[in-house]
LUMVO-716791 format. One record per atom (N, C-alpha, C, O): x, y, z. Coordinates in steps of 0.02 Angstrom, whole numbers, plus 50000, padded with zeros to 5 digits. Example, Ala and Ser with C-alpha at 12.3 -4.5 7.8 and 13.67 -1.06 7.14 Angstrom:
# LUMVO-716791
506604971650390 506154977550390 506604983550390 507124983450423 506424988850354 506844994750357 506455000250394 506705005750402 
END
This chain:
# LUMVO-716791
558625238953003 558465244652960 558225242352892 557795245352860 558495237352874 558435234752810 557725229252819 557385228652768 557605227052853 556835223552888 556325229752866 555835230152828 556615233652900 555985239452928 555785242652839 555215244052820 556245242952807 556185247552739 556045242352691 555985245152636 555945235552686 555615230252647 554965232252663 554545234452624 554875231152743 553975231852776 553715237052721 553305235052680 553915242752721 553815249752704 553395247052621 552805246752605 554035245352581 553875242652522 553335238852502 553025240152451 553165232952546 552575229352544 552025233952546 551575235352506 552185235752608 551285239752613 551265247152565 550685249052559 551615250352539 551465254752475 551305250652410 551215253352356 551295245452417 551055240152337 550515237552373 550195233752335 550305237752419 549835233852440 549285239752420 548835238952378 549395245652457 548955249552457 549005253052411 548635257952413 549515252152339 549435255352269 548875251652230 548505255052196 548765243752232 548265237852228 547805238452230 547415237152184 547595241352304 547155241352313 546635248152293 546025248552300 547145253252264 546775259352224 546405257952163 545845259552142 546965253852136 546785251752063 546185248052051 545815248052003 546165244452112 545415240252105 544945243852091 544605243052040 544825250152152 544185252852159 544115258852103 543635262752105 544575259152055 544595263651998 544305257051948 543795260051930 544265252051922 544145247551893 543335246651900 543005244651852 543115247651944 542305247051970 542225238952001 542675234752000 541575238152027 541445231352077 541535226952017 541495229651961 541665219752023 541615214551988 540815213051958 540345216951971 540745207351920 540075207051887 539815199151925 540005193751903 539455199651972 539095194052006 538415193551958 537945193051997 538195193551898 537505189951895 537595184151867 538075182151835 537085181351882 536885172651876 536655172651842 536505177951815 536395164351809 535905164551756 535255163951753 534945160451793 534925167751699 534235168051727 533725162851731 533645158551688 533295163751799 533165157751814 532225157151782 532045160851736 531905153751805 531165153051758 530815158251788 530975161051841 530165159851741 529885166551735 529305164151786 529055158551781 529125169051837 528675170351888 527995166951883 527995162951836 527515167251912 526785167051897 526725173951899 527025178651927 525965172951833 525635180851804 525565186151852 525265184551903 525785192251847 525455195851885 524605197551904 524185197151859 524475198651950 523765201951937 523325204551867 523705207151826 522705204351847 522445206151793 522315214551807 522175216551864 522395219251750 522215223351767 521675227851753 521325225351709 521505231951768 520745236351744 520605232251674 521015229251640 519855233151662 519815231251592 519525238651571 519225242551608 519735239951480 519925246951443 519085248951431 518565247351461 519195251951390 518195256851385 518245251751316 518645249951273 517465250651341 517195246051262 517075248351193 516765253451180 517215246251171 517135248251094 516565247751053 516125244051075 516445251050987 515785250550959 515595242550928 515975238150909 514925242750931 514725235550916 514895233950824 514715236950774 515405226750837 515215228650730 514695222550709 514435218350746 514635223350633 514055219650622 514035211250636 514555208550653 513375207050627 513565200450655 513825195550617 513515196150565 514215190750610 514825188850571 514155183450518 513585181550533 514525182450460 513975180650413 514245174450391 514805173950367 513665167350405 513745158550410 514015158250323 513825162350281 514415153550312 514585150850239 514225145650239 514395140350266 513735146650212 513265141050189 513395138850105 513635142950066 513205132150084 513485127050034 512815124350007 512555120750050 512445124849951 511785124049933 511895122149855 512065125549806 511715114849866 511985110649775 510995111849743 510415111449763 511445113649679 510575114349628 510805110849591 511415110549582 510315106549556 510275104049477 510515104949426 510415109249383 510865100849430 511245104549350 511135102849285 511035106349235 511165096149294 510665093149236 511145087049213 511735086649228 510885083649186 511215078049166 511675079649096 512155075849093 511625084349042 511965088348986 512745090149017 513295090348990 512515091549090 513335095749114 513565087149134 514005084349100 513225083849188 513745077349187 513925072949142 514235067749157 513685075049067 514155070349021 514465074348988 514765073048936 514435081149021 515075083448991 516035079349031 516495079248990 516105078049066 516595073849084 516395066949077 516825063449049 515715063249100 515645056249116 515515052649060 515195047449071 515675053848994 515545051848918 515485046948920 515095045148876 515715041848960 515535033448941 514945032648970 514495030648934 514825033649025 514545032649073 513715034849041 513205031449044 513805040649016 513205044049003 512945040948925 512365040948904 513645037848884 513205033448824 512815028348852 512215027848838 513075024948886 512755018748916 512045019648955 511565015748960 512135025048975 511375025649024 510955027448981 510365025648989 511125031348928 510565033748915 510245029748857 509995031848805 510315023748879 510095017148828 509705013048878 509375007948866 509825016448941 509255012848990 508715014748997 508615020248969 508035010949041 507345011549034 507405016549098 506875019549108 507925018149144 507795024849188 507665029849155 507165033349159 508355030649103 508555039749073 507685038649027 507555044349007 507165034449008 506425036048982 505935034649010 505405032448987 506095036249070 505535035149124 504895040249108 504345038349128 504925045549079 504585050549061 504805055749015 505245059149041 504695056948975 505025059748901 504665066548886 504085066348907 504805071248862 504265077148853 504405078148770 504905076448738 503755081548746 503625079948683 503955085648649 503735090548679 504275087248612 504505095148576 504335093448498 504245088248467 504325100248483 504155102448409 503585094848394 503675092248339 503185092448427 502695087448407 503135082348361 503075080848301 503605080248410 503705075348372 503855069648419 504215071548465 503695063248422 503755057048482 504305055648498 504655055548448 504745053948566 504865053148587 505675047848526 505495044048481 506115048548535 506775043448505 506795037848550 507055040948597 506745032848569 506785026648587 507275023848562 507365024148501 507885019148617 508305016948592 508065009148541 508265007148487 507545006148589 507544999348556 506875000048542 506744996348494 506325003548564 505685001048544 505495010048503 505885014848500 504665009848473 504705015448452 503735018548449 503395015448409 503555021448470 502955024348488 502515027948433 502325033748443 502365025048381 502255030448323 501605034148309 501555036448252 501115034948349 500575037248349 500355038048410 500485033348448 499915044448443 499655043048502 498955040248528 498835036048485 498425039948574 497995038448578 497545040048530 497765045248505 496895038248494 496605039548449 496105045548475 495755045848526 496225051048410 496105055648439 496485061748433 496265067448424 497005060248437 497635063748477 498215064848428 498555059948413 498345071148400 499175069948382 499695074048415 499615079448443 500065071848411 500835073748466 500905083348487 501325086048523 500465085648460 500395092648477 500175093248542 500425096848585 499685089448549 499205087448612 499515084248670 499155082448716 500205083148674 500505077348706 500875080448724 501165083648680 501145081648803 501545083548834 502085079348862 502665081548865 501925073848881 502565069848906 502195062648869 501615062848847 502665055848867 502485051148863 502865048648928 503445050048944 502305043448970 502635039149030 502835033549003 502445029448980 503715032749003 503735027348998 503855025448924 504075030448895 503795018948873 504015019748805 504495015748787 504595013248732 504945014848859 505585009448833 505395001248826 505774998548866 505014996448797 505194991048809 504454988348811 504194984548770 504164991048865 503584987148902 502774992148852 502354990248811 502884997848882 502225002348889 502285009848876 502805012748891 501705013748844 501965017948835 500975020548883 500445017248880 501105027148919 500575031148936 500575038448925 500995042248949 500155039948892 500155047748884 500095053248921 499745052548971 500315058148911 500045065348946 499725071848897 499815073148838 499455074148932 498875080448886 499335086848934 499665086348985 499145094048880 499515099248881 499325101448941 499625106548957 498785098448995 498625104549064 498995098249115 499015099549175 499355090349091 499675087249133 499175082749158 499375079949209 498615081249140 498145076249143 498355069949108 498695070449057 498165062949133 498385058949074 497765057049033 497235060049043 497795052848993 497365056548924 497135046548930 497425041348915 496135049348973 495855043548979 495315041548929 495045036048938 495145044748885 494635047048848 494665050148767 495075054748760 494445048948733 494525052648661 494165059148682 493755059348728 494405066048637 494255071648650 493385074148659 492985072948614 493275076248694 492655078548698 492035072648695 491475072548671 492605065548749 492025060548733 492295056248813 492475050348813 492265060248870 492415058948944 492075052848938 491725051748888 492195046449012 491775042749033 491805036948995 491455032549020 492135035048933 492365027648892 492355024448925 492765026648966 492135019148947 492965015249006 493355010248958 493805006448978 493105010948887 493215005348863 493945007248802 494295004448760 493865013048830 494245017148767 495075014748784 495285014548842 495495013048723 496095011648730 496655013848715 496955012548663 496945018848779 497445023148802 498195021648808 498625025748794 498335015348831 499075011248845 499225006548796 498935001548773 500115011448781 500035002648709 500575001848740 500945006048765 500614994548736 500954988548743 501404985648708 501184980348684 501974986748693 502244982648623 502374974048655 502364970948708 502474973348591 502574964748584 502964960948641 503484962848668 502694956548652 502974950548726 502964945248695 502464941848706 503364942948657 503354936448607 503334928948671 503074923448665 503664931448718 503534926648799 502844923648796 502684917748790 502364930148803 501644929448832 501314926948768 500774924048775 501574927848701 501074925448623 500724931448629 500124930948639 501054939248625 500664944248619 501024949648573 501624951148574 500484952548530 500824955948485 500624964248502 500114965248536 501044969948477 500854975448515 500124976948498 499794974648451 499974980648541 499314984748529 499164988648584 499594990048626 498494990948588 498294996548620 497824992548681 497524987348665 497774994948745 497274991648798 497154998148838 497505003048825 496614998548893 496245002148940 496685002049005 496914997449037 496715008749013 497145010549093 496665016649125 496765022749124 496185013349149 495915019349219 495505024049160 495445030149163 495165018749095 494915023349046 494435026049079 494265025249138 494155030549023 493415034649074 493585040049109 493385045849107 494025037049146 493925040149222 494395047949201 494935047949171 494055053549223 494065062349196 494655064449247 494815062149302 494945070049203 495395073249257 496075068549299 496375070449350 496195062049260 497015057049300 497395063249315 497645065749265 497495066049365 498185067749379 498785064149373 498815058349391 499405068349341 499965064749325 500355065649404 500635070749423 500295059749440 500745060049515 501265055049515 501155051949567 501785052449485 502115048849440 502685051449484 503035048049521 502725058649473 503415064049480 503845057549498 504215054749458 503715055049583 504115054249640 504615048849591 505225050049595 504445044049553 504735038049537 504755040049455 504745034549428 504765044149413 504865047349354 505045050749333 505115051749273 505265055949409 505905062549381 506415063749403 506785060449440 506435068449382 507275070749440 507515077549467 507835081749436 507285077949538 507415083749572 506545083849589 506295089449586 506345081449595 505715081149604 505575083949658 505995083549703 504805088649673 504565090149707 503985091749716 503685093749666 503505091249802 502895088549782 502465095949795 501855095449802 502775102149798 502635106349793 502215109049733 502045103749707 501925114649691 501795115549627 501315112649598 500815109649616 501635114749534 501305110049498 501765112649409 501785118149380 502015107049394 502475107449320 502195112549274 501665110649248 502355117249259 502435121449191 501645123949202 501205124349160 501625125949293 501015129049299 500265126249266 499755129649256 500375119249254 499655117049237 499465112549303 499845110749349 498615110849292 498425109649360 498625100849365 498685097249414 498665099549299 498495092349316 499305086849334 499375080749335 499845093449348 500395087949379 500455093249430 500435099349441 500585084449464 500625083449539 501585086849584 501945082449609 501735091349584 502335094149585 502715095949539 502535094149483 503075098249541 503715098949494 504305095949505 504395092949558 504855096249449 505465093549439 506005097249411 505975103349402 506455093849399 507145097149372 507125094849289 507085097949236 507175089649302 507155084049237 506925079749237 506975075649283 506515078849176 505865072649168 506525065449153 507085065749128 506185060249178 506635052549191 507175052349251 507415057249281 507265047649257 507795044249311 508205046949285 508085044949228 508655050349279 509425055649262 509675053949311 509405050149351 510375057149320 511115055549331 510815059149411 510925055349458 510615063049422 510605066549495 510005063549539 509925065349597 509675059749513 508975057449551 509305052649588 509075051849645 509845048849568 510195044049622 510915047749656 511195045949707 511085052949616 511875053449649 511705061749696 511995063949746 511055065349649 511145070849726 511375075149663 511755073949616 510965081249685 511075089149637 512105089549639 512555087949678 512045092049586 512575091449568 513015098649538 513525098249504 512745103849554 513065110349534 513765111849565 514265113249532 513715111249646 514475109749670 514985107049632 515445110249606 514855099549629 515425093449614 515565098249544 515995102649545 515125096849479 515255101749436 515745107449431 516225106949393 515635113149470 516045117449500 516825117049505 517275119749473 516795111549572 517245110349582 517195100849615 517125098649672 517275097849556 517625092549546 518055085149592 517995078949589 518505090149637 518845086849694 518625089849749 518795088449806 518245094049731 518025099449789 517495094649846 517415092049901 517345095649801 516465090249805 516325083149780 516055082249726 516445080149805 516315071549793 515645070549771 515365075449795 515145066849735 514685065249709 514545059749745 514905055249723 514155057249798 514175050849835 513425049749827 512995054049818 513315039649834 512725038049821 512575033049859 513075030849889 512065030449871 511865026549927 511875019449892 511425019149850 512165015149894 512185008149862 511835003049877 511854998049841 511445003149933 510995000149983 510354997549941 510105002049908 510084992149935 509364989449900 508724995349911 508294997349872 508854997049978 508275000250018 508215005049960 507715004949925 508805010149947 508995014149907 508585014949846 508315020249830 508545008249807 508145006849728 507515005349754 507005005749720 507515003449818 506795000449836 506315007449836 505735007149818 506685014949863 506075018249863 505645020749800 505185024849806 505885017649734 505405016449676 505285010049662 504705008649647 505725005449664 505604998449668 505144993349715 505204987449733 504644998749725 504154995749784 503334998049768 503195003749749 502984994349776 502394995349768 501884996849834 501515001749831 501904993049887 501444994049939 502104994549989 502654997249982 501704989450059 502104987750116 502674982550084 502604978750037 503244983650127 503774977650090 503694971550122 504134967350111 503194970150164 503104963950196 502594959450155 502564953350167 502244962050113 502004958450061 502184961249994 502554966049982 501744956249942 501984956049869 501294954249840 500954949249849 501154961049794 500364961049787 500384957549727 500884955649697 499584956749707 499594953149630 499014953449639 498654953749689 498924953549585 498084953949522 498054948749472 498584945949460 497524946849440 497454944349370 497974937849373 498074934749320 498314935549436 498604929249412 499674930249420 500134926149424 499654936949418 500444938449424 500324945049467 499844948649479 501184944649486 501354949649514 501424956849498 501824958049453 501154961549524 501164967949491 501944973149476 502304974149525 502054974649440 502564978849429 502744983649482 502304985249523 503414986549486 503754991849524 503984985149601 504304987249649 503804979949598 503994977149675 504634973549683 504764970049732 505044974449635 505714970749638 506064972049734 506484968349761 505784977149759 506134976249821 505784971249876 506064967049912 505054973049873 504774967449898 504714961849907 504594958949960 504814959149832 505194949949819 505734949349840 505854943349845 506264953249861 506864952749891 506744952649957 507024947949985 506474955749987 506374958450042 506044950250102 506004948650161 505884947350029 505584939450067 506184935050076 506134930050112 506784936550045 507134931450033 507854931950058 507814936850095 508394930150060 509004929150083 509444934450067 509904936850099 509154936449995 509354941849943 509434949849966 509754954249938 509094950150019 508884954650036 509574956050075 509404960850110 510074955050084 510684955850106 511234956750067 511814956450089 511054958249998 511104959449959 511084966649934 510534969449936 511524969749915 511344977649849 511304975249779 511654971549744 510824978149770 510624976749690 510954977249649 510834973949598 511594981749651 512214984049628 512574979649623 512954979749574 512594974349669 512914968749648 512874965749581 513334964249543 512324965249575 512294960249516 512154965149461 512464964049409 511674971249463 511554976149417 512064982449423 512254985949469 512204982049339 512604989449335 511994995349301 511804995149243 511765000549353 511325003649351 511485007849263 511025008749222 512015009349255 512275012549211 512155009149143 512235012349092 511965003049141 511944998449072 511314996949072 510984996849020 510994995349145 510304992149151 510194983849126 510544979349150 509744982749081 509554973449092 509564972549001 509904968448970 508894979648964 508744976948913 509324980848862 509364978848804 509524983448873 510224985648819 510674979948801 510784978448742 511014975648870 511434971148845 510964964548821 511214960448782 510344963648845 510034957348824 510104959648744 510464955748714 509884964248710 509714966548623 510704966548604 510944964048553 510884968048627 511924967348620 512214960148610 512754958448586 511524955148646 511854948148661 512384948648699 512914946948673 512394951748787 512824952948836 512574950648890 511984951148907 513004948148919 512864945648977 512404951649057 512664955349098 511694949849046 511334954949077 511404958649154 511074963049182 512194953149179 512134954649250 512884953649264 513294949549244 512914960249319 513844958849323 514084952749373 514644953449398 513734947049390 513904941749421 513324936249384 512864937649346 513544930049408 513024925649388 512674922149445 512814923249504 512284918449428 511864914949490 512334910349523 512514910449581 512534905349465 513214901849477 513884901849501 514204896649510 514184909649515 514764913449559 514434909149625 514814904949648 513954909649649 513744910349724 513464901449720 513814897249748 512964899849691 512524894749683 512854890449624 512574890049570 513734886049645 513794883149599 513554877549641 512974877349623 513604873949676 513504867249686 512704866549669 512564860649672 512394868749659 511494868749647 511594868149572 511324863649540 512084873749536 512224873249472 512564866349431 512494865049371 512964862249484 513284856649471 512904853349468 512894851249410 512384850249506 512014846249527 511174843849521 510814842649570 510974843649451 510194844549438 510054837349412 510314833549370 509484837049461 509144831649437 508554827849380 508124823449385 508864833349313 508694832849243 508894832149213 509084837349186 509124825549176 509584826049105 509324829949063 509694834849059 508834830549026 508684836048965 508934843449002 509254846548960 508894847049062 509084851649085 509604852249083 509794858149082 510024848049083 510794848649107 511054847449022 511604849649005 510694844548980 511054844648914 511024851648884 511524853048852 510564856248887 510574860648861 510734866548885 510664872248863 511094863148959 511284869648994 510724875949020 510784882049018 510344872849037 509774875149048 509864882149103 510064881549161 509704887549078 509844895049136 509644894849207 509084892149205 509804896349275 509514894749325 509054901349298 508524898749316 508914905349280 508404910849311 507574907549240 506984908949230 507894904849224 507064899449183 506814896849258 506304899049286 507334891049289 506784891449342 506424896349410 505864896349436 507134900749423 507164901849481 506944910549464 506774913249516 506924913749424 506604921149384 506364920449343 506564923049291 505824916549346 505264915949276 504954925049278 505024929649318 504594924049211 504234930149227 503524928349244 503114924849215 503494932049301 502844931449361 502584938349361 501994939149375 503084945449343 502794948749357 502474952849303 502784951949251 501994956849297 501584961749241 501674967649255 501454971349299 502124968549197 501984978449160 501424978849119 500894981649132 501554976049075 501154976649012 500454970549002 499884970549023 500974964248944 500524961048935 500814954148995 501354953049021 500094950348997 500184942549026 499684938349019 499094939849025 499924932449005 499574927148985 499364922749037 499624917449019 499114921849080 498964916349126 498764909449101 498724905649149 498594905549029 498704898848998 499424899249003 499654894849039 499934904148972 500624900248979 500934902649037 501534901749032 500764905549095 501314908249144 501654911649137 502184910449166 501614917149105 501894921949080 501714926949100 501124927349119 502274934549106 502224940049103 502704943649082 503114939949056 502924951349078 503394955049064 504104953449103 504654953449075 503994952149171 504624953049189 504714948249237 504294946349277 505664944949228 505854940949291 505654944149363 505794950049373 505354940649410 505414940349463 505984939349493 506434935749470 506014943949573 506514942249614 506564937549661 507114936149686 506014934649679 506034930449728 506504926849741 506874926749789 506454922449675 507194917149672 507114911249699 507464906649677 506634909749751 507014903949795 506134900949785 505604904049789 506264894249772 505854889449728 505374885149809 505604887449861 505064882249816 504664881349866 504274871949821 503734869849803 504954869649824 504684861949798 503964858949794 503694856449745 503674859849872 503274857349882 502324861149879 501764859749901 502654866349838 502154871549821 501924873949759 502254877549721 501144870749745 501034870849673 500764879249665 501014882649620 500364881549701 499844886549685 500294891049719 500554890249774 500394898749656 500774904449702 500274910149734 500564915249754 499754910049739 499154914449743 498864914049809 498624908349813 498764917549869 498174916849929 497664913849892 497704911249836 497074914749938 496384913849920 496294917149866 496324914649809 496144924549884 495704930049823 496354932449782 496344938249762 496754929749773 497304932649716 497804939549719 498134942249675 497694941049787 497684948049804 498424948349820 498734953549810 498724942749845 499574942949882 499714935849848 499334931449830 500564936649844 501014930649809 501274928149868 501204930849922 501624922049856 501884919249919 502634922549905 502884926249862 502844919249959 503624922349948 504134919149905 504584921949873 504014913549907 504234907949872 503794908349791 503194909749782 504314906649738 504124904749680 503704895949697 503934891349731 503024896149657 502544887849666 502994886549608 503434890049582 502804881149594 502984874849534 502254877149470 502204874249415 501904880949487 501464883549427 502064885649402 502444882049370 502184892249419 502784895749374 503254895649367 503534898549321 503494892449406 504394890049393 504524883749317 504974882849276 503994881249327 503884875349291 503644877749231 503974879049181 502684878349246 502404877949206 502254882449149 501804881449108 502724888149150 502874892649083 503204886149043 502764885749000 503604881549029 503594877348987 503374870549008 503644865748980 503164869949030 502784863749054 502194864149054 501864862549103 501874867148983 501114868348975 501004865848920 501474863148889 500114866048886 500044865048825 500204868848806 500244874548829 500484864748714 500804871748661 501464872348681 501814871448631 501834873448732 502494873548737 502864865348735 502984862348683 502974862748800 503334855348807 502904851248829 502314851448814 503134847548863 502594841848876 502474842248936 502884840948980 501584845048950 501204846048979 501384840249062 501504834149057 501364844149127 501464839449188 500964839749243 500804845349265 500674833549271 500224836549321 500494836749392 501024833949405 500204839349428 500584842549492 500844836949530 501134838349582 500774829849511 501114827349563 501714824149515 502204821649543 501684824149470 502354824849406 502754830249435 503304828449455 502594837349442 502914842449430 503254842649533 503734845649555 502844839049564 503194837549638 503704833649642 504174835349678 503744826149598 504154823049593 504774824449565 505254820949583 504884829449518 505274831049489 505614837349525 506214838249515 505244841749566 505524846449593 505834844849659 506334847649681 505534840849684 505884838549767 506524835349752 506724831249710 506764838349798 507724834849776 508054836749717 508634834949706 507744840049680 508084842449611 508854843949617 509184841949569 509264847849677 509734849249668 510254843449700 510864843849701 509854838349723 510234834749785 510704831449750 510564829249694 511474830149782 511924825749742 511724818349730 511794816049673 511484814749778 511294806649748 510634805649705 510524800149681 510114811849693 509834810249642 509974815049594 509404816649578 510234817449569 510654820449531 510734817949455 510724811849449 510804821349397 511014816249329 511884818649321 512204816349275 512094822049355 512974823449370 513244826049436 513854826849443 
END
């Protein structure tokens, strides 16, 4: 009895248990969630919409600014240049009065002519000065007297080198109507469009008359602007100076009258070793040659001797070596002509680049005088002082003996 009424007890708790559960609701089976499906299907595409307008390019276009705005920050930079023969490559005349020259000075114009009449002067620093007339013609002739040829238009100042004192000489006299076409290698911002201040007789227009600050570094209104914005970048490359520093083809090196003609400094390089070379090397464009020569400064930011000391150690001249004799007397005589030149002394306006001496070579001239060799002869390396009137006169097989082996260590005087 007492069996039977335990049973009883169990199963009313069993089945009181089991009420309570299903009043509580089912337990919670979810898992965790596991990674998300591939995309469903794409669906309809919606009604199109109206067309809007077409989206508009940001375009970046640098103008001229002028060389006034880049020395407004570049103050050193811009004293120094503008003591070079670039910043007076071409000068324009105001209130009739000539041109300020740092070292040389222009004080009258062609005869004929006073500075009212004169629109630009070409040039002026050093060597030469050429005129311009108010329609941009250059001025070949005294007024109302065409056809001179004899008439004398280009002055020249003094070349105490050549035994020449300034004066006046004939450039393309006579001849009516010179167009001024100069621009390309005389201004800045140049273009061959036009024609300058609407007269007929120049050949394009420009931004600014002379080699200025943007003719090598690139319009400059951006950088101006903005500063870090815009970098000012320039090409440092020879080729670079060469496209005014060149006269014809660069595979030759022309000449007239006995020397080499002016503007070819890339050409004489272009023959030689040098030519692997940036001009920048040795020239700081910013100071130029004849500022520090008149300063008594050293004209070049390296020397021949950095590179070429053992040649420098080693010469086979005592009088040369006592006085310390410059390599560019022998090796950059002046061969070439701006202005004036003397062919009795071997002389002209300006060092040559060639550089590299050709021992066994007296005569620098072809046949008809027309091309230079590549090599400096022993005429001019030499015989600018090795003439009458200067030192003591040498004849060419003197001036062979003395040049062959010159640098060699066992014939050597150190």
């Amino acid at each position: 009895m007492k069996k039977l009424r335990f049973m009883l007890v169990i199963s009313l708790l069993i089945v009181g248990s089991l009420a309570l559960s299903g009043c509580a609701g089912e337990a919670d089976t979810t898992g965790l969630v596991g990674e998300a499906g591939p995309p469903g299907p794409m669906g309809p595409a919606g009604p199109q919409g109206e067309t809007g307008p077409p989206a508009t390019a940001l375009t970046f276009s640098a103008e001229y600014a002028g060389s006034r705005i880049c020395s407004g920050c570049h103050t050193d930079i811009s004293a120094t240049f503008g003591d070079t023969g670039h910043a007076w490559g071409l000068s324009s005349i105001k209130d009739g009065l000539p041109p300020n020259y740092p070292f040389t000075q222009v004080f009258v114009p062609p005869d004929g002519y006073n500075w009212k009449d004169i629109s630009f002067v070409i040039g002026g620093y050093n060597w030469k000065a050429l005129f311009v007339d108010q329609q941009g013609y250059l001025i070949t002739a005294a007024p109302d007297a065409a056809g001179d040829a004899e008439y004398l238009n280009q002055y020249n100042f003094a070349n105490p080198y050549a035994d020449k004192r300034a004066g006046w000489v004939s450039y393309h006299a006579g001849e009516a109507e010179l167009p001024f076409d100069c621009g390309t290698c005389h201004t800045t911002g140049y273009s061959p469009k036009g024609n300058q201040n609407d007269q007929p007789g120049f050949v394009g227009t420009w931004s600014e008359a002379g080699i200025q600050c943007e003719a090598c570094h690139g319009p400059g209104s951006l950088h101006a602007k903005n500063p870090e914005g815009f970098q000012m970048l320039v090409d440092r490359d020879a080729e670079a100076c060469g496209e005014c520093h060149v006269r014809g083809v660069v595979e030759e090196v022309d000449a007239e009258a006995g020397f080499i003609q002016h503007h070819e400094q890339f050409e004489e390089l272009f023959q030689s070793k040098h030519i692997a070379l940036d001009c920048v090397l040795c020239h700081d464009p910013h100071t130029g040659v004849v500022q520090l020569r008149q300063r008594d400064q050293q004209t070049t930011r390296t020397q021949c001797e950095d590179c070429h000391f053992m040649e420098a150690r080693f010469q086979n001249n005592a009088r040369h070596a006592e006085i310390n004799f410059d390599c560019v007397e022998c090796h950059m005589p002046r061969l070439v002509q701006s202005a004036w030149a003397n062919l009795d002394l071997f002389t002209a306006d300006i060092r040559t680049h060639e550089m590299a001496i050709d021992p066994y070579q007296v005569n620098q001239f072809n046949a008809d005088g027309t091309l230079a060799s590549s090599q400096i002869s022993l005429d001019y390396a030499c015989r600018h002082c090795h003439v009458e009137g200067m030192v003591t006169p040498l004849s060419d097989a003197e001036l062979l003996d003395a040049a062959i082996n010159y640098h060699s260590r066992e014939s050597s005087s150190r």
